[in-house]
C-alpha positions as CSV (number, residue, x, y, z in Angstrom):
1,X,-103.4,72.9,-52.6
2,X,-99.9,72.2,-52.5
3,X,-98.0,69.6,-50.4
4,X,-96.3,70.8,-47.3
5,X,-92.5,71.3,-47.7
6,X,-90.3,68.3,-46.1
7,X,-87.7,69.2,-43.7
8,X,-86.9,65.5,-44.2
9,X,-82.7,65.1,-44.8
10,X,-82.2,61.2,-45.3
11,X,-79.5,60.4,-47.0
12,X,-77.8,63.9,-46.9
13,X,-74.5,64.7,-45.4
14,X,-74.0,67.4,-43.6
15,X,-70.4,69.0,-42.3
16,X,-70.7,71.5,-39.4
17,X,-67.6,73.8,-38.2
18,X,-67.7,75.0,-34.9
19,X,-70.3,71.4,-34.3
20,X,-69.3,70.3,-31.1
21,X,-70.9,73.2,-28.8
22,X,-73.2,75.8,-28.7
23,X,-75.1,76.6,-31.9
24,X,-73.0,74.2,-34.0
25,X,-73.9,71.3,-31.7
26,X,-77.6,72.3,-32.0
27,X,-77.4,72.2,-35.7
28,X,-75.6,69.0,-35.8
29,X,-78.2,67.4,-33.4
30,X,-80.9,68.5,-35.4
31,X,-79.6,67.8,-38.9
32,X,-78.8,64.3,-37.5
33,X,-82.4,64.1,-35.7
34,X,-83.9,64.9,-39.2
35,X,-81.9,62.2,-40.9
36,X,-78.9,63.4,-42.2
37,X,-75.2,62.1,-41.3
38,X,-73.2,64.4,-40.1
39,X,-69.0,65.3,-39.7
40,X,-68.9,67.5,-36.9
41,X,-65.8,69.3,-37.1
42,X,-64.1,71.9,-34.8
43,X,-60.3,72.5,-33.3
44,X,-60.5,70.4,-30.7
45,X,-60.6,66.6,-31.5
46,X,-61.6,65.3,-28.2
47,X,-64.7,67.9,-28.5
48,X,-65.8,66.8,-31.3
49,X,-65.6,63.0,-30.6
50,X,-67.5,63.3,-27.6
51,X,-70.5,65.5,-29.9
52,X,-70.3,63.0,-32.5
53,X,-70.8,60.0,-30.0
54,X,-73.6,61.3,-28.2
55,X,-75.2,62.5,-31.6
56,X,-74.7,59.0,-32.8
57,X,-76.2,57.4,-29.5
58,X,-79.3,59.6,-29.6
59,X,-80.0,59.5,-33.6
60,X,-78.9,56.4,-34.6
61,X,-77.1,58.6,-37.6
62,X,-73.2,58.4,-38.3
63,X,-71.5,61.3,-36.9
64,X,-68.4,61.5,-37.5
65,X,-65.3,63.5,-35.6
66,X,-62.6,65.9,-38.0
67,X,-60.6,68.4,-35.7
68,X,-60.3,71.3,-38.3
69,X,-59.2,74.6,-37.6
70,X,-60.9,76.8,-40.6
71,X,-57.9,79.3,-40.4
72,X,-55.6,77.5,-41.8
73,X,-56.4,76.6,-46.4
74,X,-54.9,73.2,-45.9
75,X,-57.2,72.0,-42.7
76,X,-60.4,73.4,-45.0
77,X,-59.2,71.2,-47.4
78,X,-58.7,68.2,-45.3
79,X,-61.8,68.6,-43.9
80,X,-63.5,68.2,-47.5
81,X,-61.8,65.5,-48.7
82,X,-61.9,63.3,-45.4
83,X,-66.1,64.1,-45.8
84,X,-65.8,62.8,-49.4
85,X,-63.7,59.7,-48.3
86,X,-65.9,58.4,-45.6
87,X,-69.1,59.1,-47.2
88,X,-68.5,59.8,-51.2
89,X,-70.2,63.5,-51.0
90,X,-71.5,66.4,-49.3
91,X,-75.2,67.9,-49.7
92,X,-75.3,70.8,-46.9
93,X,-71.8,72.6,-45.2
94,X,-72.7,75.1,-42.1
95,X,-69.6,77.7,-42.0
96,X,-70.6,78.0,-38.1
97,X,-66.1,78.1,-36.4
98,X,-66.0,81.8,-35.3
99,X,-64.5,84.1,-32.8
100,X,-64.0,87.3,-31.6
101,X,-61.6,87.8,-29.2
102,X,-61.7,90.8,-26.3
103,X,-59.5,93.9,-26.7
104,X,-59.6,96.9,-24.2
105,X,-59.5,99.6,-26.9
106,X,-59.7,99.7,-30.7
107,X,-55.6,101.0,-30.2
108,X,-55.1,97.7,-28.6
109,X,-56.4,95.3,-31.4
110,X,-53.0,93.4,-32.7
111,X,-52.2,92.9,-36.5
112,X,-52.1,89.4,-34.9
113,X,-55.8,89.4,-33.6
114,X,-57.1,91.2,-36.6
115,X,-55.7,88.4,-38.8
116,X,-56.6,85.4,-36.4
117,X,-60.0,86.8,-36.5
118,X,-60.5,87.4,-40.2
119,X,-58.9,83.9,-40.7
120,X,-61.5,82.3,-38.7
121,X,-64.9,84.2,-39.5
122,X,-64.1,85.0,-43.5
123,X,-61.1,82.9,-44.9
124,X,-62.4,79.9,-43.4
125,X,-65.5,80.4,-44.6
126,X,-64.4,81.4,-47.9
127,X,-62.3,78.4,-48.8
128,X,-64.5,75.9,-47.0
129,X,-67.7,77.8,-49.3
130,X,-65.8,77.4,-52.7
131,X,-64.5,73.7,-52.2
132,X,-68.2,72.4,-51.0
133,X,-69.9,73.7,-53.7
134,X,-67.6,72.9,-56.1
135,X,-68.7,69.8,-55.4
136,X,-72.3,70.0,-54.6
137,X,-72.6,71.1,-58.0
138,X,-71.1,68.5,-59.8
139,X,-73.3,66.2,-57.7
140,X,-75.8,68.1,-58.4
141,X,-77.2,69.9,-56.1
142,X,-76.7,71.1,-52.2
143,X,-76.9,73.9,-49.5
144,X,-74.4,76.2,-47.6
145,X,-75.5,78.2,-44.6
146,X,-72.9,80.7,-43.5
147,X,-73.5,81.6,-39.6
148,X,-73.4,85.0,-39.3
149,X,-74.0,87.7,-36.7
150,X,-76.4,91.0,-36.0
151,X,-73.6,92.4,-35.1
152,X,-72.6,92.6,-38.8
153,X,-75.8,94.6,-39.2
154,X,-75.6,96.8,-36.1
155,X,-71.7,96.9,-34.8
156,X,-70.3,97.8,-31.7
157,X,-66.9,98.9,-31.3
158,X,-66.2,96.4,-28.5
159,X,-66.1,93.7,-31.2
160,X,-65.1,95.6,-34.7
161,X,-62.8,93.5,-36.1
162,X,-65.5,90.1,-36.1
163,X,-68.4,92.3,-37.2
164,X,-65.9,93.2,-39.9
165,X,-65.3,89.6,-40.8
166,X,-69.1,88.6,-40.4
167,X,-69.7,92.1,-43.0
168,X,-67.6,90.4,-45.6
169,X,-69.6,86.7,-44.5
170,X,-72.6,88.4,-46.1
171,X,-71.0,89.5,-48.7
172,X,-69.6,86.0,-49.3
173,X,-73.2,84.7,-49.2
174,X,-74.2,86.6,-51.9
175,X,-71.4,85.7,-53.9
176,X,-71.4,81.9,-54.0
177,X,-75.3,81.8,-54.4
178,X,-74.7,83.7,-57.5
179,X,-71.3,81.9,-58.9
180,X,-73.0,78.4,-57.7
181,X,-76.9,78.8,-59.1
182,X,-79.3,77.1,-59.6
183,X,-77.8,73.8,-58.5
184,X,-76.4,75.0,-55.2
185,X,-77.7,77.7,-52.6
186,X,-76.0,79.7,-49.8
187,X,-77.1,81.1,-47.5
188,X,-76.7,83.1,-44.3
189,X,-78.6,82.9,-40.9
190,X,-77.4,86.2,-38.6
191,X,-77.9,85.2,-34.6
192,X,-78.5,87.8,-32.0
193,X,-77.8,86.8,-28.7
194,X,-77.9,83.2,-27.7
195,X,-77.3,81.4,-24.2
196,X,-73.8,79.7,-25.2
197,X,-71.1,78.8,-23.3
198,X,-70.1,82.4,-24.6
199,X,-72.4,84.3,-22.2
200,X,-69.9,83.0,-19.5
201,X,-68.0,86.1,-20.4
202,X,-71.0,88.9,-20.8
203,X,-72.4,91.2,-18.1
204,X,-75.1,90.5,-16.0
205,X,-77.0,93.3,-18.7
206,X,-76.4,91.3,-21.6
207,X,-77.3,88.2,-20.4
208,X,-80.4,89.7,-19.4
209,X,-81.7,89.9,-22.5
210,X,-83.5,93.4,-21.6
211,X,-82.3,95.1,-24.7
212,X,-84.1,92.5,-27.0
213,X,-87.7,93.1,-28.0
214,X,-88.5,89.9,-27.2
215,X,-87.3,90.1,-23.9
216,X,-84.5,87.5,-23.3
217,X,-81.3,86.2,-25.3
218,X,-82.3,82.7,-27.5
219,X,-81.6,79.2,-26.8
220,X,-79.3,77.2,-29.0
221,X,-81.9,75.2,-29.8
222,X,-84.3,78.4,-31.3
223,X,-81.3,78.5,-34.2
224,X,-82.5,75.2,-35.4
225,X,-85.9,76.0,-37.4
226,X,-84.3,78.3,-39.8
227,X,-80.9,75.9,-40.3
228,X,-83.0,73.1,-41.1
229,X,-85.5,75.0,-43.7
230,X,-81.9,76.0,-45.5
231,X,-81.2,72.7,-45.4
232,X,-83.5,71.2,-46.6
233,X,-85.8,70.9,-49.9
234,X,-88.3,73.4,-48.0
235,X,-85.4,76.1,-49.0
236,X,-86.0,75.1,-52.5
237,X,-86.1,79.0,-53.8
238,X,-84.2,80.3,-51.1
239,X,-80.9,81.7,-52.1
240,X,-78.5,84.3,-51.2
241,X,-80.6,85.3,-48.3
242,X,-79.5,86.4,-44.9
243,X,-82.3,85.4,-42.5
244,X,-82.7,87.7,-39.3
245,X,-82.9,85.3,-36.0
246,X,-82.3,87.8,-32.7
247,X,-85.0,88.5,-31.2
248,X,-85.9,91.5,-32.9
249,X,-83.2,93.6,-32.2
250,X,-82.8,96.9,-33.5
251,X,-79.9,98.5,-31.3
252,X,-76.5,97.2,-30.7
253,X,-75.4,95.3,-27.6
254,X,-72.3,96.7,-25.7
């Protein structure tokens, strides 16, 4: 019989966009819980001191704050290199920054909200992707796990332009674990719903959760399992896969 796979990641670093709330912050937490050290990057400094202190305090890990906004090549960049100069490499890179901002009607969506939103969601993601496993690879080895949506599956109208942008994610996943094999995977995990500071803006229905099979939206820290197995050496054969975590949904939402 085999040995059971370790979810163990001491001595890994691990960078997570979008870390200081919501299901970057759960990530973070639980990459630090399992050993690793993390950067915990968003737009907003003062965010993502306060995550990294209080992931320090209960891990006894090294978190450590970049404010990065993934839009913009030269931030994405900065990001990298400030990871490599505090700890001298990267081993797993969570492309978790999105948003999708509200519109009234399809008519109404800006050239300027289109492109913020691509920037964000696919850019980002795809300069942040190539520059981490450039250098996972010449380490080596590592692991990226692109955050996703269902809604890049199963899209509503009411949020086009993201599902657009987390279509092309998948797409991104794909390519990287190919380019990148065998010494680096990527990955993709695609959330349904999730209790975030997010929901603040749904209907009573969504928040509900009635629409999911398993009756109720997740909690940020259900998102966890599946981040650390692509983590992690358990993930060992796991590549270019896009791993369903919603609930079971089979409809759209909105």
């Amino acid at each position: 019989m085999s040995d059971v796979p370790s979810f163990d990641l001491t001595g890994r670093v691990a960078v997570v966009t979008g870390g200081s709330r919501g299901l970057g912050r759960a990530i973070a937490q639980a990459f630090a819980a399992a050993g690793a050290d993390v950067v915990v990057a968003s737009r907003k400094l003062d965010a993502c001191e306060t995550a990294a202190r209080e992931i320090a305090e209960r891990t006894g890990r090294t978190a450590v704050p970049i404010r990065c906004h993934v839009g913009h090549w030269d931030e994405c960049d900065e990001l990298i290199e400030g990871t490599l100069r505090r700890f001298g490499r990267i081993d797993v890179l969570v492309n978790n920054a999105g948003m999708s901002p509200l519109y009234d009607r399809l008519a109404d969506v800006t050239e300027e909200l289109y492109d913020k939103t691509l920037a964000v969601n696919l850019k980002g993601p795809f300069r942040l992707g190539v520059l981490a496993c450039t250098r996972m690879a010449e380490q080596g080895g590592g692991s990226v796990i692109n955050i996703g949506t269902i809604g890049s599956l199963l899209a509503s109208p009411a949020e086009l332009p993201y599902a657009c942008a987390k279509a092309g994610l998948n797409a991104l996943t794909a390519g990287l674990a190919e380019a990148f094999a065998p010494k680096v995977r990527v990955n993709a995990i695609l959330p349904g719903a999730f209790d975030t500071d997010v929901t603040e803006a749904w209907t009573d229905a969504m928040r509900s959760g009635s629409y999911v099979p398993l009756g109720r939206i997740g909690r940020p820290d259900e998102i966890v399992g599946a981040a650390l197995y692509l983590a992690s050496d358990a993930a060992s054969y796991t590549t270019g896969a896009t791993i369903r975590v919603d609930g079971g949904l089979t409809r759209r939402v909105g």
